[in-house]
C-alpha positions as CSV (number, residue, x, y, z in Angstrom):
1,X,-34.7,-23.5,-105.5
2,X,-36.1,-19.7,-104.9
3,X,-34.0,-17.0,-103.7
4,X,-35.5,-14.3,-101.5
5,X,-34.6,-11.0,-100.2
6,X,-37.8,-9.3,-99.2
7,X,-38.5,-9.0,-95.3
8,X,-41.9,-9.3,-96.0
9,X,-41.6,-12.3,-97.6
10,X,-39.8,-14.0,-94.9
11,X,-42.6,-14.7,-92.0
12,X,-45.4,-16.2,-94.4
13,X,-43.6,-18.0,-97.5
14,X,-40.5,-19.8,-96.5
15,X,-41.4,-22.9,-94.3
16,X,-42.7,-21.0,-91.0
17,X,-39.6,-19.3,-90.5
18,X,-39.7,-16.1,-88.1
19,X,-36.7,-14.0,-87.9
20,X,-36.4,-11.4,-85.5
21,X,-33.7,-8.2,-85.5
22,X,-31.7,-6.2,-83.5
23,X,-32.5,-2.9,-86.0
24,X,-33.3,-3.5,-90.1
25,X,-31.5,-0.9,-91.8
26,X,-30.8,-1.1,-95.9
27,X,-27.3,-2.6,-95.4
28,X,-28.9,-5.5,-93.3
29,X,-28.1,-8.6,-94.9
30,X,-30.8,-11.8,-94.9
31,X,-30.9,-14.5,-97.6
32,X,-32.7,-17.3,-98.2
33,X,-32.4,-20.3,-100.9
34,X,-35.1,-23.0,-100.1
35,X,-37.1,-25.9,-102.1
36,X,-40.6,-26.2,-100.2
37,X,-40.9,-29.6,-101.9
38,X,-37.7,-31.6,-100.7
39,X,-37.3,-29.6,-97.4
40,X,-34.0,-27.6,-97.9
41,X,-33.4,-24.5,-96.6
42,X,-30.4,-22.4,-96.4
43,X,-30.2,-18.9,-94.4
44,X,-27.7,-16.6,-94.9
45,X,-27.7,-13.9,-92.0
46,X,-25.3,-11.0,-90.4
47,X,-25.0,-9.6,-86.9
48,X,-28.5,-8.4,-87.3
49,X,-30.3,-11.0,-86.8
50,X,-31.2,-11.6,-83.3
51,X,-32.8,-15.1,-83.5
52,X,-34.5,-17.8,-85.5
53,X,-37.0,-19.7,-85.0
54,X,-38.4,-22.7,-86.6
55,X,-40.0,-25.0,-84.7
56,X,-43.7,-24.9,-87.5
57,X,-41.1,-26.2,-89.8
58,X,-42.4,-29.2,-90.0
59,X,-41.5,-30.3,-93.4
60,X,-37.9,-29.0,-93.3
61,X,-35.5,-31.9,-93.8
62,X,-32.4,-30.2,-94.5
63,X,-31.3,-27.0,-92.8
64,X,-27.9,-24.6,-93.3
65,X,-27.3,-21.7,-91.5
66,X,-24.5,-19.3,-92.8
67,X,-23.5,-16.2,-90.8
68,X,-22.4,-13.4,-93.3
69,X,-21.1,-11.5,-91.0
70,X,-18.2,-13.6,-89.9
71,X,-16.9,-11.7,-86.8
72,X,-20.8,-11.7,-85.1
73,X,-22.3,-13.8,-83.4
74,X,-25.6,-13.2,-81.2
75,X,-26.1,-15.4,-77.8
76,X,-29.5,-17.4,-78.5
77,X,-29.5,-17.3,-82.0
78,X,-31.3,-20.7,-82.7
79,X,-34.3,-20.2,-80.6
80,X,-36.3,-23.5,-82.0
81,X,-35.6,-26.0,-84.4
82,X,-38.0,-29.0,-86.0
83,X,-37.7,-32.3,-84.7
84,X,-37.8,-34.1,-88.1
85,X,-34.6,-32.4,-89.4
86,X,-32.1,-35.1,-91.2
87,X,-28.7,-32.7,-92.5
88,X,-28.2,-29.9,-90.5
89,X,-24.8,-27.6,-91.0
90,X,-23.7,-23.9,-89.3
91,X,-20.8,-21.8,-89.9
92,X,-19.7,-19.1,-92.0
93,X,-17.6,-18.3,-95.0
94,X,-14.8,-16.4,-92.9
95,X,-13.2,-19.1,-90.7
96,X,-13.2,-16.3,-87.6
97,X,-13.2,-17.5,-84.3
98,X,-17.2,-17.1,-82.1
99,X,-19.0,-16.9,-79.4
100,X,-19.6,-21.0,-78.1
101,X,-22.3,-23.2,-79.5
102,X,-23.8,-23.7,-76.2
103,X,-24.6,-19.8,-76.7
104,X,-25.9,-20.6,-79.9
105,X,-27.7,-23.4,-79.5
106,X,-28.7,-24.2,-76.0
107,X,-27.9,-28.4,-75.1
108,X,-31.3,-28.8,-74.5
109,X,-32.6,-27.9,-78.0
110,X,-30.0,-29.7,-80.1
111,X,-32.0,-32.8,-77.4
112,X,-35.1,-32.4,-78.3
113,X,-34.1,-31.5,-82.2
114,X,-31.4,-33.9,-83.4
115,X,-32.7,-37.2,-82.6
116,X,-33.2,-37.9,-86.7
117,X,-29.8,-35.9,-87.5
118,X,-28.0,-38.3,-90.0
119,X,-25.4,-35.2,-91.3
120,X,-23.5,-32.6,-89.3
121,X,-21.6,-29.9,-90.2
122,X,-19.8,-27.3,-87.2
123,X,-18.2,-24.7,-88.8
124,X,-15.8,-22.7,-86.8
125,X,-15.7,-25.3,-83.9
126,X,-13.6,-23.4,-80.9
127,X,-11.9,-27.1,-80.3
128,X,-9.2,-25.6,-78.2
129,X,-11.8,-25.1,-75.3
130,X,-12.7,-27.8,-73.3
131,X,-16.3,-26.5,-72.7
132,X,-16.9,-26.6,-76.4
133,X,-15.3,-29.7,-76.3
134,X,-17.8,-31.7,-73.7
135,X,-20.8,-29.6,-75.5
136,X,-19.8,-31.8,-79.1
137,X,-19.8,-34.8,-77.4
138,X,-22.9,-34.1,-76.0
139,X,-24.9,-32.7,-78.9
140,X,-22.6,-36.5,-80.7
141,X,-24.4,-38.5,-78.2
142,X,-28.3,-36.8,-78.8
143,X,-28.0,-37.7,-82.3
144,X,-28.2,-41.9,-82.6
145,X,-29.0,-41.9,-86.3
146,X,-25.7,-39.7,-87.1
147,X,-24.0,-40.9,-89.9
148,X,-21.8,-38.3,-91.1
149,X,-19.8,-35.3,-89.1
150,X,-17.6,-32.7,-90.6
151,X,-16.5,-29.9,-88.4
152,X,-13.5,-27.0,-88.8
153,X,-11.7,-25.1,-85.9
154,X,-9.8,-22.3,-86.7
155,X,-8.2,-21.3,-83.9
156,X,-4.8,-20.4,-83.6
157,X,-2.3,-22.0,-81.2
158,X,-0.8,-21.0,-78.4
159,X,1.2,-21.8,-75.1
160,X,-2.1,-21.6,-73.6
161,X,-4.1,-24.0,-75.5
162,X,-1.0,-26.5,-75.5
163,X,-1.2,-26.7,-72.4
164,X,-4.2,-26.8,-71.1
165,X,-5.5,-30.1,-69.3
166,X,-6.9,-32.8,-70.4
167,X,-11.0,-33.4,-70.3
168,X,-11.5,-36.5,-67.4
169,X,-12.1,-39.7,-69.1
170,X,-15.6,-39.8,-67.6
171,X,-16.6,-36.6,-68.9
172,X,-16.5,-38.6,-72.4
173,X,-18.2,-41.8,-71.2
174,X,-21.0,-42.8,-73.7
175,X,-23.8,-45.7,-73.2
176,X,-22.8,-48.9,-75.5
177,X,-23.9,-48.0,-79.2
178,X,-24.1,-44.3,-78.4
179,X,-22.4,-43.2,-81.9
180,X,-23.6,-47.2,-83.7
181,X,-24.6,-45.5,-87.0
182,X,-21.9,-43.1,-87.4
183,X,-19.8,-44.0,-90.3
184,X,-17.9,-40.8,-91.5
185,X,-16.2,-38.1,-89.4
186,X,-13.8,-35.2,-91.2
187,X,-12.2,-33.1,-88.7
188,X,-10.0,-30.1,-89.1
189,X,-8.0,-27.9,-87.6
190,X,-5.7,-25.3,-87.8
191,X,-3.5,-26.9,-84.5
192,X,-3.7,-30.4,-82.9
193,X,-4.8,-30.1,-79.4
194,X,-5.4,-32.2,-76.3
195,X,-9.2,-31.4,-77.1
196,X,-8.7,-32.6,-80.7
197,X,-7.3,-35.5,-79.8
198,X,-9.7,-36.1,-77.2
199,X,-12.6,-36.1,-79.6
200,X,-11.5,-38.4,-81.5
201,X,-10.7,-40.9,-79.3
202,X,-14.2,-40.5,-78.0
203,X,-15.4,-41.1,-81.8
204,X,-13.3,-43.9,-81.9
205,X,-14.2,-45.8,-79.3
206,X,-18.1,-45.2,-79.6
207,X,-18.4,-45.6,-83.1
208,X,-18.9,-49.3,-83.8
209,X,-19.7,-48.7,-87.7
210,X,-17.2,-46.3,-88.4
211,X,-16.0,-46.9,-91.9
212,X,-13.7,-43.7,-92.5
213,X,-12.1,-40.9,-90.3
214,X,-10.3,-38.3,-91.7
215,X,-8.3,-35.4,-89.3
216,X,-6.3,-32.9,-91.4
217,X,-4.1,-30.8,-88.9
218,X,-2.4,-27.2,-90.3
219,X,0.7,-26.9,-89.0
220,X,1.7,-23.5,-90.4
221,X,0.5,-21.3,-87.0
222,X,2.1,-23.4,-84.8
223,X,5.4,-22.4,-82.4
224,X,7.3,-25.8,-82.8
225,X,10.6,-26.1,-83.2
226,X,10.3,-29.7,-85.4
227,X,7.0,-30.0,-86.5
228,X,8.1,-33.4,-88.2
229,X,8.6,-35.1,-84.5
230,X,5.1,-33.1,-83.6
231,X,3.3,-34.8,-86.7
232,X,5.0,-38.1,-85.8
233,X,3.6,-38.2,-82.3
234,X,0.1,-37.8,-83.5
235,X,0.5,-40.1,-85.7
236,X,1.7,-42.6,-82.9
237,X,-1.1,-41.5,-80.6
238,X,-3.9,-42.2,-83.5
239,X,-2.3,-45.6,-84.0
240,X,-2.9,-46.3,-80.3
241,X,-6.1,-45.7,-79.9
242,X,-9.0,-48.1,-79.2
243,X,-11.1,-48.3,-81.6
244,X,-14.8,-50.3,-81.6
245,X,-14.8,-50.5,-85.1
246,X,-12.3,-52.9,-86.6
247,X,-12.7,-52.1,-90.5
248,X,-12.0,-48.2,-89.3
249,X,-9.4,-46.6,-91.5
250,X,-7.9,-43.2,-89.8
251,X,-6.6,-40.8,-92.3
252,X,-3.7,-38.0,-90.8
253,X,-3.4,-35.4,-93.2
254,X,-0.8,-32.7,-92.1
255,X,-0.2,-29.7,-94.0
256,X,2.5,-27.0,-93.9
């Protein structure tokens, strides 16, 4: 692994990468760990950068985003991405709430860029929302060689959220086989919502190999009155659920 921290270093040494800024001042933070021989690159960025590109990365197998900056995130950040990419992750140290994905990463890149995805990592996820919601299913469905998905949502609960309807049952439609090599999914959050719970059922009933699926709910924002009967009825609802893959084990892991 290298570590560097020169701008002028960026556009010609690390993989084809071209980062462009809003202004480059001395406090502007950018850095890089990468191995040009097994394909890993990791990117470490604030509110600065104004987008990424990396579409000449040919050789780039294994790609992690980090945003430094916590509270700031651009619109079109992700302007191009390889298509040979295998382990892709994004998210930052400070579980703070963003902008959505579909801002990030437009639907019709993560399309053309993670058809040979096999590990996914969406840091904070903003599950609550039901746009965000239907674009994870859809970025789910453009990668048929997933085999791993982790993703976190931090955000806090509220009458709101509770409340809010449901996503249509044919918004979360999938062909037959449309999740057939995923095998482990870890989901947290910080509040169990009808989103949540509406991604996972879609998991569970597309994903035929699924081996392990583990949703760890936080219960210590959350304005209920018994948060036992709260935990119980997920629990009931997860036992409940169809699921296509009958050696699937679903792990409930509330915290207080």
């Amino acid at each position: 692994m290298k570590k560097i921290t020169s701008i002028e270093s960026v556009t010609y040494r690390v993989m084809s990468l071209m980062v462009s800024y809003k202004t480059w001042t001395s406090e502007t933070k950018l850095g890089l760990v990468f191995c040009q021989q097994s394909g890993v690159l990791e990117i470490y960025f604030d509110g600065n950068v104004k987008s990424i590109c990396l579409k000449k990365a040919k050789n780039l197998i294994d790609l992690t985003l980090i945003n430094d900056a916590n509270d700031i995130w651009v619109s079109g950040l992700i302007k191009s991405l390889p298509k040979n990419m295998q382990r892709f992750s994004i998210g930052s140290y400070d579980l703070t709430e963003k902008i959505s994905y579909a801002d990030i990463i437009p639907l019709t890149l993560v399309k053309s860029s993670f058809k040979s995805i096999k590990y996914l990592k969406l840091g904070n996820l903003k599950l609550d929302e039901r746009g965000e919601l239907l674009y994870i299913v859809s970025v789910l469905k453009s990668a048929p060689h997933l085999v791993e998905f982790v993703t976190e949502s931090n955000t806090h609960s509220n009458e709101d959220h509770i409340t809010q309807a449901r996503v249509c049952s044919e918004e979360l439609e999938c062909s037959n086989g449309c999740l057939n090599q995923l095998q482990i999914v870890n989901i947290i959050v910080e509040f169990s919502s009808q989103q949540a719970m509406s991604l996972l059922r879609f998991i569970l009933v597309n994903s035929t190999s699924l081996k392990t699926l583990t949703f760890k709910v936080g219960f210590s924002y959350q304005k209920l009155d018994a948060p036992l009967l709260a935990m119980a009825s997920i629990s009931q609802e997860l036992l409940l659920m169809e699921r296509a893959s009958p050696r699937a084990q679903v792990k409930f892991l509330p915290s207080l």
